[in-house]
N, C-alpha and C positions, 0 to 999 in steps of 0.2 A: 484083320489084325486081332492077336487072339486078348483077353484084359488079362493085364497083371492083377494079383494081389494087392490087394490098396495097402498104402503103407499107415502103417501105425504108429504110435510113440507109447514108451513105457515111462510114465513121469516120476520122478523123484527129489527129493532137495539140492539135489547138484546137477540137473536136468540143465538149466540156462545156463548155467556156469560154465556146462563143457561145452556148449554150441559159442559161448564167449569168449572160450579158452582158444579159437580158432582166430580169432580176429583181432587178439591182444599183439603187439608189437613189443618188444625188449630188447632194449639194446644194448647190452649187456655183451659185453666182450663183443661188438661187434663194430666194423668201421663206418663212419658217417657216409653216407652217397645223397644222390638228387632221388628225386618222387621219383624217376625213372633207373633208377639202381644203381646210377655212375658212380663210383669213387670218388671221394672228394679230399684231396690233398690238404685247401688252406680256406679257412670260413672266416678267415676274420682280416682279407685284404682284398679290394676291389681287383681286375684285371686293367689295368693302366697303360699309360705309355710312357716309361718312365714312373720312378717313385712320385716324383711331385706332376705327372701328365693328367690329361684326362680319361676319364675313364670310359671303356670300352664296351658298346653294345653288345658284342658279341658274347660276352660273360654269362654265362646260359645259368652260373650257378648263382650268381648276383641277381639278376631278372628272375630265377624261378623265387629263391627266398625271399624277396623283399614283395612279389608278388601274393606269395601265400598268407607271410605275415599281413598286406593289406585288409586281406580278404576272409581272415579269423572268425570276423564277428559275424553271428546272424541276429536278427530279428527277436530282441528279449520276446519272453510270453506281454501279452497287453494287461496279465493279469496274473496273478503267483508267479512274477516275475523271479521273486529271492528266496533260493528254495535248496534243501538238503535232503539226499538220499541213502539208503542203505538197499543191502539185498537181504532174503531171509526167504522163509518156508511158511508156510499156512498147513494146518493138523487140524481134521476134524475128534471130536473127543466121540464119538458114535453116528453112526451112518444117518443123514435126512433123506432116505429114498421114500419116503412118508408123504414128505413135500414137495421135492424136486427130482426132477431127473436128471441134475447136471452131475457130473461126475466129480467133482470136485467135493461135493455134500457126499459122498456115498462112502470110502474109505477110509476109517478110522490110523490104518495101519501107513496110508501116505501122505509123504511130505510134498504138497505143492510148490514149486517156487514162487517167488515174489519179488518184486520190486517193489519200495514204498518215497514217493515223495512228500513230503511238508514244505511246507512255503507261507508266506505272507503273500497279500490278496492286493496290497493297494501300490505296497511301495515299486520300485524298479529295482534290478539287480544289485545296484551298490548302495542299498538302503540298511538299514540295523534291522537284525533278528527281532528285537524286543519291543516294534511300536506295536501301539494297540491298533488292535486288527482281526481279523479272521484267519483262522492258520489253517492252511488246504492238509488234508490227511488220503492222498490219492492211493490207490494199491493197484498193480498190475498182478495180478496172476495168470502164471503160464499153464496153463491145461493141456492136458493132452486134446482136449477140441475145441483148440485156439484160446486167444487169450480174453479173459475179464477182467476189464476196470471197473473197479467201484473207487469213483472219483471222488469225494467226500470233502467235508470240513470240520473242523472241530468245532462247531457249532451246527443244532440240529436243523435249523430251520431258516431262510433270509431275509432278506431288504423285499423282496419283488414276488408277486403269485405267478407274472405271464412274462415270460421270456422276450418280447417286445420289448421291454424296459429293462431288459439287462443293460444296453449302450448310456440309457438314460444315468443308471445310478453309477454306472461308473465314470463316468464321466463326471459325475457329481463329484467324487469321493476324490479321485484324484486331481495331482497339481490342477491350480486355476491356467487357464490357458496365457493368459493375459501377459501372467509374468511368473509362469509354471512354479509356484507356491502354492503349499505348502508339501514337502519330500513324505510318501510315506503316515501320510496324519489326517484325517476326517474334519480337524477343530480347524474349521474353517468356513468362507461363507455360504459355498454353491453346496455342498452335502448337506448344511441343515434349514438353507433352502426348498433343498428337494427333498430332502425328510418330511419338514412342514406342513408339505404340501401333499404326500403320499401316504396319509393314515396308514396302511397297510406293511410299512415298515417297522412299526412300532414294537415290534417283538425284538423283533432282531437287536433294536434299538439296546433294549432291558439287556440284552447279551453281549454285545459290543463293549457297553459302559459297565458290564461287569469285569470282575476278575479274571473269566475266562479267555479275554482277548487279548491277558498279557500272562501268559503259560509258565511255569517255572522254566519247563524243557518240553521239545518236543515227549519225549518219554512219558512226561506224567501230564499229557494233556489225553480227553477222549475225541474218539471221533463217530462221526455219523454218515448216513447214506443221503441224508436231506429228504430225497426225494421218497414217494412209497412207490416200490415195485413190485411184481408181479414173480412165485415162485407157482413153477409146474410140476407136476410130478410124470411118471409113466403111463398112467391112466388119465392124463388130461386136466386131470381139475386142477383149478386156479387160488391161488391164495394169494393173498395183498402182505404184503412184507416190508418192516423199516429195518434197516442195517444199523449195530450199535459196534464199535471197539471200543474195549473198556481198560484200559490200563492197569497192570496189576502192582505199580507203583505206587497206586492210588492218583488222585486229581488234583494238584496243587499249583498256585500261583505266584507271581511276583506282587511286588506291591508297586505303584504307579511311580513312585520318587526311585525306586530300584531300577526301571525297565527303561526310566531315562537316564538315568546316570549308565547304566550298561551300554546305551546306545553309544557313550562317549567313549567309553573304557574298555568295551572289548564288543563292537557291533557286532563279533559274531557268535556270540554266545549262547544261542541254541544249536548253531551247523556243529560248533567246536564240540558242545557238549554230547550232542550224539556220535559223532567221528570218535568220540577221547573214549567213549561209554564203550562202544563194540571195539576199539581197540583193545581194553584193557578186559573183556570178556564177562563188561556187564552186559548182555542181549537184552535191549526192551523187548517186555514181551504186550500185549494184549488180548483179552478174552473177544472174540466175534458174538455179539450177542444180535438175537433176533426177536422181532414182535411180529409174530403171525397172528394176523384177522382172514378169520374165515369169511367170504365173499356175504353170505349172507348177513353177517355181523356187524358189518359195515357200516349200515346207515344207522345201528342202535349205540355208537359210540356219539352220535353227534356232534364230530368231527368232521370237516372235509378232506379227506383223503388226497385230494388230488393239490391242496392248499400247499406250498413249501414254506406257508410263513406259520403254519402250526406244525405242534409235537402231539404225539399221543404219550399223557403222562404214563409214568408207569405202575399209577396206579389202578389204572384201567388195564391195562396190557404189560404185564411182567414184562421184561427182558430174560430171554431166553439163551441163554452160555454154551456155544456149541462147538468150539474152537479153540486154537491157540494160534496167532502171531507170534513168530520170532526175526527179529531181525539183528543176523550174526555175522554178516562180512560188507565191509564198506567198499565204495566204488572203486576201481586202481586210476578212473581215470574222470574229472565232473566235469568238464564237457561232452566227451561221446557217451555218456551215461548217462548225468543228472539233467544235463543243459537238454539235449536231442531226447529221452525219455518221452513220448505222445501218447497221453489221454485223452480218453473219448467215452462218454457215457455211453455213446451207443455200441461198446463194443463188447456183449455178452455172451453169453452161451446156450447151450442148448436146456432146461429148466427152470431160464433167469426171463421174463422180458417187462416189456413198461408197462405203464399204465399212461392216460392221458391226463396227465401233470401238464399245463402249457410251461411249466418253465423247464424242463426236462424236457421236451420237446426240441424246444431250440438250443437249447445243450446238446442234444445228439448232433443238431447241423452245424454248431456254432464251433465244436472242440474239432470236428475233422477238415471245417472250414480255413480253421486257423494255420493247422499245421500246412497247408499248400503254399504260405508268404515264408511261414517261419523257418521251414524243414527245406527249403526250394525246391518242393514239387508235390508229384501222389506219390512215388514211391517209400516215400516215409517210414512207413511198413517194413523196409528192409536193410535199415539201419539196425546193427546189431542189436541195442536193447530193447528196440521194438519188433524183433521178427519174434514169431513166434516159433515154440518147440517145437508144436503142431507141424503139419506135413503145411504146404502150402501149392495149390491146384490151380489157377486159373487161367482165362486170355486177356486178364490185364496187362499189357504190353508199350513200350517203349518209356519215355517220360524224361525229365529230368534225374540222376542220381539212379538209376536202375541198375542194381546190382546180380540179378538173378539171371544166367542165360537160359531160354525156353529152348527148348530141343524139339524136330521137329516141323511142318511144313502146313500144321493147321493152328489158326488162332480166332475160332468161331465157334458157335454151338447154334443147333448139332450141327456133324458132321457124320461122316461114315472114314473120310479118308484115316483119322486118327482113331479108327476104332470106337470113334463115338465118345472118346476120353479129353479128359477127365469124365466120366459121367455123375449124375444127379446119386444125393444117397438120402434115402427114404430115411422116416423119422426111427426106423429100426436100425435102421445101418449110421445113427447119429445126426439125422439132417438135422437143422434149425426149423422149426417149424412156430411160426406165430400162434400167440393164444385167439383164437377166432371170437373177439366180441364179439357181439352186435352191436350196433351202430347206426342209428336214427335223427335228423333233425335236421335244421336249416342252417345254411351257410352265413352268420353273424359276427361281427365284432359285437362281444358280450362276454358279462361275465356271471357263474350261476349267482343267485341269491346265496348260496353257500359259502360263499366266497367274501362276504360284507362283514364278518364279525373279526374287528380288527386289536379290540382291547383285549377281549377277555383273557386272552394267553399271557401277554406282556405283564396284567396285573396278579394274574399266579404264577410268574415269574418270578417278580418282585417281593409278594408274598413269601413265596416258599425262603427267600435268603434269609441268613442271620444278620442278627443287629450289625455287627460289620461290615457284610456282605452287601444291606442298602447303603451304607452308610458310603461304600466306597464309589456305589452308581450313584449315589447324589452327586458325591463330590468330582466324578469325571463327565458328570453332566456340566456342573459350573465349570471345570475346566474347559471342556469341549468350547461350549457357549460362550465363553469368557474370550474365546478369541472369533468371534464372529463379530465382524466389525456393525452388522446392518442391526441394530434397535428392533425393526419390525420381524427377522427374521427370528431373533432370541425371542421375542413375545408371541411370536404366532409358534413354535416352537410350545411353549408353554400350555398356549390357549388351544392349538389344535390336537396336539399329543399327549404331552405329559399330563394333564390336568383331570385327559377320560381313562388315565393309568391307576392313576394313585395317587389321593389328592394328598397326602405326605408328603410323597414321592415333588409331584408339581411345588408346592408350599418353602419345599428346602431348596429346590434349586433357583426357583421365583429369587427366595431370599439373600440369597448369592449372589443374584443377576442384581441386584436392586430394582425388581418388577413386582408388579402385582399379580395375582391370581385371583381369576374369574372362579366366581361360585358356576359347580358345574352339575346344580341339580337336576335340572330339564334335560338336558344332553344325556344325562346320564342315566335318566329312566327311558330315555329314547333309544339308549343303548344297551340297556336290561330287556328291552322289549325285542330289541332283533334278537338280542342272543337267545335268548326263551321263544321266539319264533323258528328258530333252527335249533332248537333242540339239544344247545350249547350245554354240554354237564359243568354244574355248578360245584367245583372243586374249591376248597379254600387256599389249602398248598400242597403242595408237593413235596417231599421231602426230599428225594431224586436228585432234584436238582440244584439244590445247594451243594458246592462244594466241603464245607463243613460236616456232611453227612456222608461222606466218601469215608474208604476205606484207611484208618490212620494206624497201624498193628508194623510198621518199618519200617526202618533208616537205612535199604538196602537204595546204594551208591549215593547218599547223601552225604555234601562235603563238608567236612569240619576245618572252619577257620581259627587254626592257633596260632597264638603271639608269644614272640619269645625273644628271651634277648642272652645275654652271658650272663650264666650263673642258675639260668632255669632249673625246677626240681625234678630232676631227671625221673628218679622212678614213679613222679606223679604222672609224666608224660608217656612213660613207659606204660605205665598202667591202663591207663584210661585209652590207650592206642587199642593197645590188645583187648577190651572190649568194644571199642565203637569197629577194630576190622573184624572180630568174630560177630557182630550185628551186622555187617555187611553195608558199614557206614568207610567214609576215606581221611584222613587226618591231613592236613594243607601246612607244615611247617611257615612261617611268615615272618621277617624281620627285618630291620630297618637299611638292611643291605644281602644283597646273597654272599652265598661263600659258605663259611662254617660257625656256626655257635655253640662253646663249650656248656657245656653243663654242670650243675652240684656235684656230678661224681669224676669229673676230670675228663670223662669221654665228651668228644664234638658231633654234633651231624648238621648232615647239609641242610640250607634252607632251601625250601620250593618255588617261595616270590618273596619278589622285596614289598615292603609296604608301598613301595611309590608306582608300580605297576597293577595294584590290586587292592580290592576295598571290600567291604562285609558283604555286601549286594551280590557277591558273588557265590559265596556261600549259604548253608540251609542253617547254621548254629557257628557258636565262635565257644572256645574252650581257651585260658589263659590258665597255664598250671603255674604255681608256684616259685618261691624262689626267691629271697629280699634284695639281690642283684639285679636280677632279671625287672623285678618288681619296680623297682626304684628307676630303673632305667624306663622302662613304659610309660611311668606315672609323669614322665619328664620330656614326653615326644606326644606332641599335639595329632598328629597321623594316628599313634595306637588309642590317645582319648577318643577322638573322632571314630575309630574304627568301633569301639564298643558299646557307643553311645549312639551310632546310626544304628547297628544290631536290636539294641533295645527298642530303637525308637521305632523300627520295621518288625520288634514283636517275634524275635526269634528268640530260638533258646543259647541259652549264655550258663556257662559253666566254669567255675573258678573254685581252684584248691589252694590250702592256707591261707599265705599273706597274699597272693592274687586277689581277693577282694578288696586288698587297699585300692586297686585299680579303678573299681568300679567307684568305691566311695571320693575318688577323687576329681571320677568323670559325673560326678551329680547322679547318679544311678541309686536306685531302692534297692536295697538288700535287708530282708526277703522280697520277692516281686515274683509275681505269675510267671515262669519258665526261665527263671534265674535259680542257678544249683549252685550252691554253696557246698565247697567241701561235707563230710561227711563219712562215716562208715561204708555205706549205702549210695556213693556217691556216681558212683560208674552207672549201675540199675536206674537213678533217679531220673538220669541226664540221657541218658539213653532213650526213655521213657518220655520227656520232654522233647527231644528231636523230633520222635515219632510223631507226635501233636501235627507239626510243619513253623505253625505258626501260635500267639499265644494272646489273639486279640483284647483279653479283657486286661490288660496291664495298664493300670487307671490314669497315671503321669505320663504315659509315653509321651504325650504330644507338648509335654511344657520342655522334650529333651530339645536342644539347640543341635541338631543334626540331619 
């Protein structure tokens, strides 16, 4: 049998889309039938005997529907159970054939597709977006030589070095078994239990209880690769690589009284807000940034490489911007989409491969493990949004859910009767060929000496934040803690981790708890002495990593909360619309009922939400234009007090023209106050300018506001 031509694919940004376009169903002008194509007359009356008789087995159409409905649900994930997707393209900004050979680094001019999921890490499906957590940042790319996941999180580094203990910590983290409490939330007793007790968590610990575990939006959070892997080029040589996406939103947060009250008021408030954001044709985008260490460079960062509970700062190793993420059309459909979507670390490409990370390790076994209970079977694979664009070749054969028929009378290699086909293709014709370590030593449970320096990050973590920024991991430390019912778990908590952190750090949260803190001088030179034995660089801070030192230059799709009532100063609101949308900000009309509210010039518009559906936490800044109608009505509904005085009191910016400041002066607000704009010439620029900030921590009374 003579060989065909191998077939190819030419990829571009509508690539999945049109192999999607094949499997999309619309029924649309069309008649309802059974899963087997029969016409169906009447769906909403059993087949009886008699109206009031019983009803008939025979009913093929009654038995098959109420069958299927049974049988809907599969298997949530055991972990980024609550989770939203979009699709988009990946763009390199110039060709990496420098460093890799994978085809996806090599063309400036193509768009990759993509799939991108985010999710939370602890809770179950019907949990809220906004508890504090770890927020999964997964990307499927579809390549022309099959597909790459770089399965990530928005946090760089975890709880765990060795993948053994992945069962351990999650199980910690989530509901108690006992009497499955706490939904979705770590403040509790077995996670800081097994915190306590696993020094090696402690990094992660500093990032949990930061700001970054409670994201403004998906959009303006970053994400990372965690792990370090391996980029190849054409010539073979090896380079050690961290993955960054970096938001061009910039990096911004909620504040902890915000992300619980959202849990109440709209628990979907990061799925909603990326859904609402690509509807209305804001595309989040992010830069793909890379830290390439060259093999031999390695050991003089004194860093362990293979560690996932360290980062390399970037002041050792820039981040390198080589890319662009866009994600510009939403699912049509989130269960064959977002729910059925399967990641898998190990599933790379031809100039990507691993390194020996033990927690990456059992990531590869763990994520293709899962999907055989989840997905009901191996075929997995060929579920639409996980087949690939790629051609697909092999004697993989039968299974549950097998969509693919094999043509043909062989399903073995080799063979001769099928021409020997599929056959093998050499690293020239794009095989997968592993990086050939070498590889020496004995078969151990162990772990290197490199592996034992568990502080040193955690406390240049803590370091590098702003006064706010500790201020806010103390005090979700005493929260955390504060609901840990065990005494010796809060003090060993204290005495084992926090205390070889930062003894500030220990001292404010001690002080919370009503505990003491152990002087932690001996430990502490015991633990200057490993790190100075592995060659630990002595970093004071990082500046990287505080959010604060992110990029703060735009109000593009930040929402502005306005209050209004009859009689508002129309062309103050005219005004200041037409610059916050030419900054690429969205104006939120808000009153104490929907419908229409007239204005100072006789003309009405609609409102957007009533006050009683929606609260400041929703929004990035609140603007209350003018108007002594309007005014006097506000000043007289305890919802618009509340509304202006939780704003301030979360440190946003606040913007009021004319007698609109009677408002604030009436909710006990400082006028002048740090990101509070009062009217002005200048008044549209100032506030504008304040948005951008995000937030406006040093506002010295906030905390005496009653809200």
């Amino acid at each position: 049998m003579s060989q065909k031509t191998p077939e190819t694919v030419s990829i571009n940004e509508r690539s999945k889309d049109v192999a999607l376009e094949k499997e999309r169903s619309d029924p649309s002008g069309q008649r309802l039938t059974t899963d087997t194509g029969v016409p169906i007359e009447d769906t909403d009356n059993s087949l009886k005997v008699g109206a009031r008789g019983p009803t008939l087995l025979e009913d093929f159409h009654l038995r098959e529907k109420i069958m299927r409905f049974d049988h809907e649900r599969i298997p949530e994930r055991v972990v980024h159970a609550r989770g939203a997707a979009a699709h988009g393209y990946f763009q390199m900004y110039e060709s990496l054939s420098e460093f890799s050979r994978a085809k996806v680094f090599q063309d400036p001019s193509k768009k990759t597709p993509v799939f991108v999921r985010f999710s939370t890490v602890a809770g179950s499906r019907g949990s809220a977006d906004t508890a504090r957590d770890v927020r999964g940042f997964a990307v499927k790319f579809y390549t022309e030589e099959g597909n790459w996941d770089l399965v990530g999180n928005n946090i760089p580094v975890f709880f765990i070095q060795d993948g053994i203990k992945f069962p351990d910590v999650v199980h910690a983290a989530k509901p108690e078994p006992h009497h499955e409490i706490p939904q979705a939330a770590t403040a509790h007793n077995s996670f800081w239990d097994f915190v306590s007790l696993v020094p090696e968590s402690a990094h992660m610990i500093m990032w949990i209880m930061s700001d970054r575990a409670i994201p403004r939006s998906y959009r303006m959070m970053e994400g990372f690769g965690v792990h370090t892997f391996r980029l190849i080029n054409a010539q073979g040589k090896s380079r050690f690589v961290k993955f960054h996406w970096k938001p061009l939103l910039g990096v911004h947060s909620l504040v902890w009284d915000e992300s619980q009250k959202l849990a109440g008021k709209d628990p979907d408030y990061h799925r909603r807000d990326l859904y609402e954001s690509i509807e209305k044709g804001n595309f989040p985008e992010w830069e793909l940034g890379l830290q390439i260490i060259e093999e031999e460079d390695a050991e003089k960062l004194g860093i362990e490489l293979l560690d996932s509970t360290k980062l390399i700062p970037e002041e050792l190793v820039p981040v390198r911007r080589v890319g662009k993420l866009v994600l510009n059309r939403n699912p049509t459909n989130y269960f064959a989409e977002t729910e059925q979507v399967a990641f898998c670390t190990a599933n790379v490409v031809p100039g990507i491969d691993f390194t020996d990370d033990p927690l990456l390790h059992a990531r590869n076994f763990s994520y293709l493990d899962t999907q055989l209970t989840r997905l009901g079977g191996p075929n997995f694979n060929q579920i639409p949004i996980n087949r690939p664009v790629a051609p697909v070749h092999n004697f993989q054969q039968d299974g549950f859910q097998r969509h693919s028929i094999p043509v043909g009378q062989v399903n073995y290699f080799p063979n001769s009767l099928g021409g020997g086909c599929p056959f093998l293709a050499s690293q020239e014709q794009g095989g997968y060929r592993h990086f050939p370590q070498k590889v020496t030593g004995e078969k151990i449970r162990k772990r290197a000496e490199s592996f034992q320096d568990h502080f040193s990050q955690a406390g240049l973590f803590f370091r590098s934040m702003s006064k706010p920024e500790r201020e806010h991991i103390i005090q979700a430390l005493q929260f955390e803690l504060g609901k840990v019912e065990r005494e010796e778990v809060r003090k060993r908590v204290i005495d084992a981790v926090l205390v070889h952190i930062d003894s500030e750090l220990a001292t404010e949260v001690a002080e919370g708890l009503g505990l003491s803190v152990p002087t932690a001088t001996a430990v502490k030179g015991k633990l200057e002495k490993v790190a100075e034995s592995l060659g630990v660089p002595k970093i004071d801070k990082s500046p990287a990593l505080s959010m604060e030192n992110q990029k703060k230059d735009s109000i593009k799709t930040r929402r502005i909360g306005v209050l209004i009532g009859d009689g508002f100063d129309a062309a103050d609101l005219q005004s200041t619309k037409a610059a916050i949308e030419k900054a690429g900000g969205e104006l939120v009309l808000i009153s104490r009922r929907l419908g229409m509210v007239k204005g100072s010039d006789g003309q009405s518009v609609k409102v957007d939400k009533s006050a009683l559906t929606t609260g400041s936490f929703e929004y990035d800044a609140v603007f209350v234009p003018g108007g002594a109608a309007s005014v006097s009505v506000l000043k007289k509904d305890g919802d618009s007090l509340h509304f202006v005085q939780e704003a301030y009191r979360h440190c946003k910016p606040i913007g009021v023209t004319k007698d609109a400041a009677e408002l604030l002066k009436a909710g006990g607000l400082s006028t002048p106050a740090l990101g509070v704009v009062v009217d002005g010439a200048d008044f549209n620029e100032k506030f504008i300018e304040a948005i951008a900030q995000h937030r406006h921590w040093a506002r010295h009374d906030k905390d005496l506001i009653p809200a």
